[in-house]
BALO-352871 format. One line per field, with one value per residue (C-alpha): residue in one letter; x, y, z. Coordinates in Angstrom, 3 decimals, decimal comma, m for minus. Example, Ala and Ser with C-alpha at 12.3 -4.5 7.8 and 13.67 -1.06 7.14 Angstrom:
! BALO-352871
r = [a/s];
east = [12,300/13,670];
north = [m4,500/m1,060];
up = [7,800/7,140];
//
This chain:
! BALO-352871
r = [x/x/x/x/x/x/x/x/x/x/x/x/x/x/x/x/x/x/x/x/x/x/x/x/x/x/x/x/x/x/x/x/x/x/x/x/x/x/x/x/x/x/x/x/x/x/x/x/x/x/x/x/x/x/x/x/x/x/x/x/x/x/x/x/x/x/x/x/x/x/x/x/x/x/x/x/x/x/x/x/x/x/x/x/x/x/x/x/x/x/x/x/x/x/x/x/x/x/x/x/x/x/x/x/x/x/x/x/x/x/x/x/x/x/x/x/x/x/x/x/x/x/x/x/x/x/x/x/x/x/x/x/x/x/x/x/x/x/x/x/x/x/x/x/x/x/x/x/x/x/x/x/x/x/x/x/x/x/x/x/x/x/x/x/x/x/x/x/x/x/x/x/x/x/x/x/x/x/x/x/x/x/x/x/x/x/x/x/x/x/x/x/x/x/x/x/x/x/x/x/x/x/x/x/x/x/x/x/x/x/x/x/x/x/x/x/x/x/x/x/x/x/x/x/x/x/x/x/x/x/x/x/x/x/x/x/x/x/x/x/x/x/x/x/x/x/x/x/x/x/x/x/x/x/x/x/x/x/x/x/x/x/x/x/x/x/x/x/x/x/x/x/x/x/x/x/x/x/x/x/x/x/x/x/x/x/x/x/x/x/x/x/x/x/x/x/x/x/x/x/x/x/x/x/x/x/x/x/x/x/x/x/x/x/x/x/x/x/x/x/x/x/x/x/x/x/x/x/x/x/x/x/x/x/x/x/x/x/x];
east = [m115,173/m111,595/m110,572/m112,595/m111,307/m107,771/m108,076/m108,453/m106,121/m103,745/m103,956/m102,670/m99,785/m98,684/m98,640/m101,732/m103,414/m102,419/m103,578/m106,506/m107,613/m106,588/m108,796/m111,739/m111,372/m111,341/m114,723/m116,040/m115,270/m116,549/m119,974/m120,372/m120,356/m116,974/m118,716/m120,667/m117,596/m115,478/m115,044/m116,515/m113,126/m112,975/m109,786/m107,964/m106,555/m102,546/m100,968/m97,295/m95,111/m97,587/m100,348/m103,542/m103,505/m107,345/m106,041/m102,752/m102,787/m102,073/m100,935/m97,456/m95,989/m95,731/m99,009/m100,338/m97,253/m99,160/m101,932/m104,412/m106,732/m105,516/m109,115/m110,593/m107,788/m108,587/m112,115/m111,510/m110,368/m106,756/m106,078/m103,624/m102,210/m98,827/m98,810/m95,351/m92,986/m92,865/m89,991/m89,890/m90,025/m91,995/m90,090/m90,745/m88,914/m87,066/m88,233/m90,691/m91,295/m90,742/m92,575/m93,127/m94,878/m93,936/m97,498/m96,133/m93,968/m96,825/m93,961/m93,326/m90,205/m89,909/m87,692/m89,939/m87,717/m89,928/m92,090/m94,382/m96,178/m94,097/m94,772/m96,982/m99,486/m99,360/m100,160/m103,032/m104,510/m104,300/m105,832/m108,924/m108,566/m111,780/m110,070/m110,301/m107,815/m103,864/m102,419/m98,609/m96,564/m93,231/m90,146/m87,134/m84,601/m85,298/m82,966/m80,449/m79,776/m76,672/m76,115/m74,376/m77,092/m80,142/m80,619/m81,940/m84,863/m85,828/m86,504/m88,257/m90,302/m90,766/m91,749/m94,617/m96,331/m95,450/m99,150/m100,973/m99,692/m100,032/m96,564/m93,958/m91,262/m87,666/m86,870/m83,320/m83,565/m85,126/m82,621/m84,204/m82,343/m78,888/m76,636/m79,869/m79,275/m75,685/m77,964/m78,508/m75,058/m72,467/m71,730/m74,366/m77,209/m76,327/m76,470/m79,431/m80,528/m80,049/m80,848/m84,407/m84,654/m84,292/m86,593/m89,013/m88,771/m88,482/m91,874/m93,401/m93,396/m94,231/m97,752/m98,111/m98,166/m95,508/m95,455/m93,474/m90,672/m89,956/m87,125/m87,588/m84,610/m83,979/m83,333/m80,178/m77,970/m75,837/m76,486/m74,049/m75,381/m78,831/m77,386/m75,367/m78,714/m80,496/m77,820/m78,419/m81,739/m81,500/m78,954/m81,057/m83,986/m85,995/m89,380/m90,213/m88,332/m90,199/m88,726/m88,589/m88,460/m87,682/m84,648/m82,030/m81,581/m83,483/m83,321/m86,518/m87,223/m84,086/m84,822/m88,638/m89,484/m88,468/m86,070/m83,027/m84,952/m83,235/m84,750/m86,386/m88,230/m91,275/m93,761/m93,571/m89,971/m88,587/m90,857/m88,140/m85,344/m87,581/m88,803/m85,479/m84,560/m87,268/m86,033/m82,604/m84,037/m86,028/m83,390/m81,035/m83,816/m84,786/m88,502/m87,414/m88,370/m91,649/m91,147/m93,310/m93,425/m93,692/m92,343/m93,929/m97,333/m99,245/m101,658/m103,086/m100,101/m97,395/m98,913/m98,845/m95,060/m94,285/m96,141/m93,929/m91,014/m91,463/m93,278/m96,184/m98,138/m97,750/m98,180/m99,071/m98,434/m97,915/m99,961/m102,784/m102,473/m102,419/m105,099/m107,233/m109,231/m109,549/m106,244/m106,609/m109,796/m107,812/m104,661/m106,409/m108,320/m105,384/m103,511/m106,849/m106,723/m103,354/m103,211];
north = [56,107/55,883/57,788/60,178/60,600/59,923/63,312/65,266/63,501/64,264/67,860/67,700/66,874/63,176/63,006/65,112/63,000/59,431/60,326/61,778/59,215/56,322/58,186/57,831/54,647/54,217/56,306/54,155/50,698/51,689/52,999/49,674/51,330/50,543/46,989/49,033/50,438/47,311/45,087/41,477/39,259/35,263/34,414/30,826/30,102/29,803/27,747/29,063/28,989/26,809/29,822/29,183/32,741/32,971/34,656/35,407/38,813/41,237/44,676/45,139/47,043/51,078/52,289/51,347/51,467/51,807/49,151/51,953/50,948/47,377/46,687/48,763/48,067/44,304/45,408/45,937/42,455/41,665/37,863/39,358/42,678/43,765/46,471/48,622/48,767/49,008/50,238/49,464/52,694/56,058/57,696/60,799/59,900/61,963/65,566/66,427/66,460/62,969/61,877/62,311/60,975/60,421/60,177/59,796/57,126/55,357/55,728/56,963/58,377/58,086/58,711/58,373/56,651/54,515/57,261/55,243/55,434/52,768/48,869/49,457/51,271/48,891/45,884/47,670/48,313/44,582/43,395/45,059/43,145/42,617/41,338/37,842/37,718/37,068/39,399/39,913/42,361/43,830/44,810/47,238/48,718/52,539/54,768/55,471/51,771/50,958/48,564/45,962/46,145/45,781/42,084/43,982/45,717/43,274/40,900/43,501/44,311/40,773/39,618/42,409/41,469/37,396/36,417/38,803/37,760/35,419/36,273/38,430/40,094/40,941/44,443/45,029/46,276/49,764/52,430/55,126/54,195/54,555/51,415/48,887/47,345/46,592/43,789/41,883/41,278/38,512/37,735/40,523/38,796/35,556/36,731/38,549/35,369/33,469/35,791/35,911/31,879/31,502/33,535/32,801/29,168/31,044/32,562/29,384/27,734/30,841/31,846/28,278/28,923/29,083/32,169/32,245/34,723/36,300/37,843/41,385/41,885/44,382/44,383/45,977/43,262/41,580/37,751/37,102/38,666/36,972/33,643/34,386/35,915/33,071/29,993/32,481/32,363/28,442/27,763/29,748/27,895/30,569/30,548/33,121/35,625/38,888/40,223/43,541/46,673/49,917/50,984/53,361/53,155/56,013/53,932/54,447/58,142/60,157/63,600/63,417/65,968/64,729/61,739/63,334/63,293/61,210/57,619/54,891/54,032/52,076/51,493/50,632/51,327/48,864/46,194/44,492/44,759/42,749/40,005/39,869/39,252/36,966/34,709/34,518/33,686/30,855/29,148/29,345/28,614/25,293/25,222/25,091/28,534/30,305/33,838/36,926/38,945/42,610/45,625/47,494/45,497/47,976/45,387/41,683/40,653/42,012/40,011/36,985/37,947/37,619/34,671/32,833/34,234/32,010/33,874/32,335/35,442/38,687/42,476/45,767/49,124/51,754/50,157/50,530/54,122/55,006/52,118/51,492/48,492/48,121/46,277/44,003/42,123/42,614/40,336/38,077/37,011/36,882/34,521/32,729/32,320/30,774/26,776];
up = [m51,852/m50,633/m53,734/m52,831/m48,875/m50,048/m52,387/m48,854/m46,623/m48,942/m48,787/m45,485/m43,817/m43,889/m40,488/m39,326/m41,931/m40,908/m37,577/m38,698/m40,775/m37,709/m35,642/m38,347/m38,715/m34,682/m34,064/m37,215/m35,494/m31,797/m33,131/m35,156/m38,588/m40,618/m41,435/m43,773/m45,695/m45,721/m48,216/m47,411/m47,751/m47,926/m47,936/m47,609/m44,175/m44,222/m41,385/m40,632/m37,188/m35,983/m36,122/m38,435/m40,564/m42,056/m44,971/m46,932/m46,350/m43,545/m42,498/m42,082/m38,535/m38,675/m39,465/m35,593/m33,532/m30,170/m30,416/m30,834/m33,880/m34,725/m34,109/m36,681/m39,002/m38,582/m39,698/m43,066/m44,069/m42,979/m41,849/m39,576/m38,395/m37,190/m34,646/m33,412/m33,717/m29,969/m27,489/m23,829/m22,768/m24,338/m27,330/m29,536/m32,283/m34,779/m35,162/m37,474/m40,157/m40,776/m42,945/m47,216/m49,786/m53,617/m54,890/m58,880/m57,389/m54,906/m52,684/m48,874/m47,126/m43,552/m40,749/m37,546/m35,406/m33,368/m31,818/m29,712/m26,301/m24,831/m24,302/m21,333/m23,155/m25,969/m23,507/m22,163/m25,609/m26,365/m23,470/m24,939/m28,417/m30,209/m33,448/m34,554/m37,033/m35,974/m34,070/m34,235/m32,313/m33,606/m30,787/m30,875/m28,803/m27,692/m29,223/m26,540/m25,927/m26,848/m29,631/m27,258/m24,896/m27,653/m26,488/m22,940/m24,378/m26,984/m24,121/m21,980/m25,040/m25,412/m21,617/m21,703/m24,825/m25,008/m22,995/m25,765/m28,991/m31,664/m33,026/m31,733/m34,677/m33,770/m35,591/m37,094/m40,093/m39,592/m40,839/m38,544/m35,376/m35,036/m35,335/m35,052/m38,344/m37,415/m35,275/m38,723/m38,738/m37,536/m33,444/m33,027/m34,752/m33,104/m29,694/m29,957/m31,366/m29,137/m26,169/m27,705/m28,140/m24,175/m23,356/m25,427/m23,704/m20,634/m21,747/m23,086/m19,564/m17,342/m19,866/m21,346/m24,861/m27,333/m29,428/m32,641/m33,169/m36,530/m37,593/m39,816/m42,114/m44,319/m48,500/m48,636/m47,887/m50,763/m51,567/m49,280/m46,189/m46,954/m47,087/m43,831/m42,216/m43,363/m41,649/m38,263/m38,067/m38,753/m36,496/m33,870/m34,683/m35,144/m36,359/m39,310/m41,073/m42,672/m45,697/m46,203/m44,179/m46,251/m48,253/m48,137/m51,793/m53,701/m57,036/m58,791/m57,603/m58,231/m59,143/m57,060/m54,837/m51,302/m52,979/m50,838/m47,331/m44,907/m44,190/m45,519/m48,855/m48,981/m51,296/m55,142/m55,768/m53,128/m54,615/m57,002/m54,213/m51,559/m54,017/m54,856/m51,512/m50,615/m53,525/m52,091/m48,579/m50,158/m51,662/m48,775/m46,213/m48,207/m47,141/m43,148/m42,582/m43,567/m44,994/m44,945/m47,963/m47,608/m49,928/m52,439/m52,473/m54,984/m56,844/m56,990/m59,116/m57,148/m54,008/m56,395/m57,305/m53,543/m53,102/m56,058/m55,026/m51,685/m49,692/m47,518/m46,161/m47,422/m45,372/m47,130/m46,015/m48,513/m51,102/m48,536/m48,250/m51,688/m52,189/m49,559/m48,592/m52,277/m52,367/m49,168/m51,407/m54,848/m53,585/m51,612/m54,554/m56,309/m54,259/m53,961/m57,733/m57,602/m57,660];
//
């Protein structure tokens, strides 16, 4: 059936279509009727950051930036969901169009630039949460903060959505807003860091709970950056780490139509370049910090690959557009098959 729907979504414009399709699956949910489409999942429960995950696989952050249809999404099987990334005040975002796919390639291009409706309306959204799965909730900076005031809005952002979530993620590794991946780096990663460890105790008095922070990197680092990324986010006793956000590399789909658009690559293409970068986080992690494998998820065995690579949980995003729910059951019965 999917198949089917995806054959006209695609003749539209990315954009008009993810929207469209969003809003489907919205109208679906509220009228009680997208239990009849979705796939019935059992999964095995995953406890990481101190947060009991009822299956191994989620939605990674991007595809409901606002908090919009998180409940819908949840619908269709996911253990958890991701929504933003969110900004603490409204953005547009980068001017359209924005956004491409690479169907030969299962691949997406984007440049959005965290267009979103602000953290207000986000908070608003979630206090109307129906889903039972995990909810996390992924920050930025808006993108005419400068770089060496970042740790400002990342703990507005935080303060607003701390009492709603079961996991908040730092963002620093999207390539779509100027200077924020310079974040992942050095004194600049440690102090926004440690900015976001006080008040998240700050936070864990004033609401009384404590809500895990992750840490979203990206996958074009060198070994060396990982292992330096990895002793920060140690030394900062931080909780979870998320590995990976898109590429700026265009290996795998030089010569495509739309492979020299601006911004960055997700989908199969990026999928050896995250494991790859999961492995590395493993070994210099040693087991103390729980990683989140995302990147390139197309198929049961590539969820699998993450999962062996280190990985604990896993998110899918492109795979799930060119897939559908069909992929959320295939890799969770994957993992399930693994010993």
């Amino acid at each position: 059936m999917y198949a089917f729907a995806r054959r006209i979504l695609f003749a539209l414009d990315p954009e008009t279509s993810h929207y469209l399709s969003l809003d489907m699956l919205g109208a679906a949910e509220r009228l009680k009727m997208l239990g009849l489409f979705a796939p019935k999942i059992s999964g095995r429960a995953v406890e990481i950051m101190g947060v009991q995950f009822p299956s191994a696989v989620g939605l990674a952050a991007g595809l409901d930036k606002n908090g919009d249809y998180f409940n819908a999404l949840g619908e269709l099987g996911f253990g958890h969901v991701e929504i933003g990334t969110i900004t603490p005040r409204p953005q547009p975002g980068n001017p359209k169009p924005r956004l491409f796919r690479l169907p030969e390639q299962q691949a997406i291009i984007n440049r959005m630039g965290f267009n979103n409706k602000g953290v207000d309306h986000l908070v608003e959204r979630v206090k109307k949460r129906r889903f039972n799965g995990v909810l996390g909730i992924n920050i930025g900076k808006n993108f005419d903060t400068p770089v060496e005031s970042a740790h400002v809005d990342y703990s507005l952002a935080m303060g607003k959505v701390y009492p709603y979530a079961d996991y908040i993620t730092v963002n620093v590794s999207s390539p779509n807003t100027p200077g924020l991946r310079s974040l992942q780096y050095g004194e600049s990663l440690k102090i926004l860091l440690n900015e976001v460890k006080e008040q998240q105790a700050t936070l864990a008095q004033t609401v009384g709970k404590y809500v895990p922070v992750a840490v979203k990197i990206a996958p074009d680092m060198n070994d060396e950056e990982v292992q330096q990324v990895a002793q920060a986010l140690l030394e900062a006793d931080i909780d979870g780490v998320i590995a990976t956000n898109t590429t700026l590399s265009r290996e795998g789909v030089q010569g495509c139509e739309h492979a020299d658009e601006a911004g960055g690559l997700s989908g199969a293409p990026v999928r050896d370049k995250s494991t790859a970068t999961i492995r590395l986080l493993n070994t210099a992690l040693k087991g103390e910090l729980p990683i989140i494998g995302v990147g390139g998820i197309c198929s049961g065995e590539d969820a699998v690959e993450k999962i062996d690579a280190g990985a604990s949980l896993i998110q899918i995003y492109s795979g799930f557009i060119y897939r559908g729910p069909e992929l959320i059951a295939e890799a969770v019965d994957a993992i399930n098959s693994l010993k």
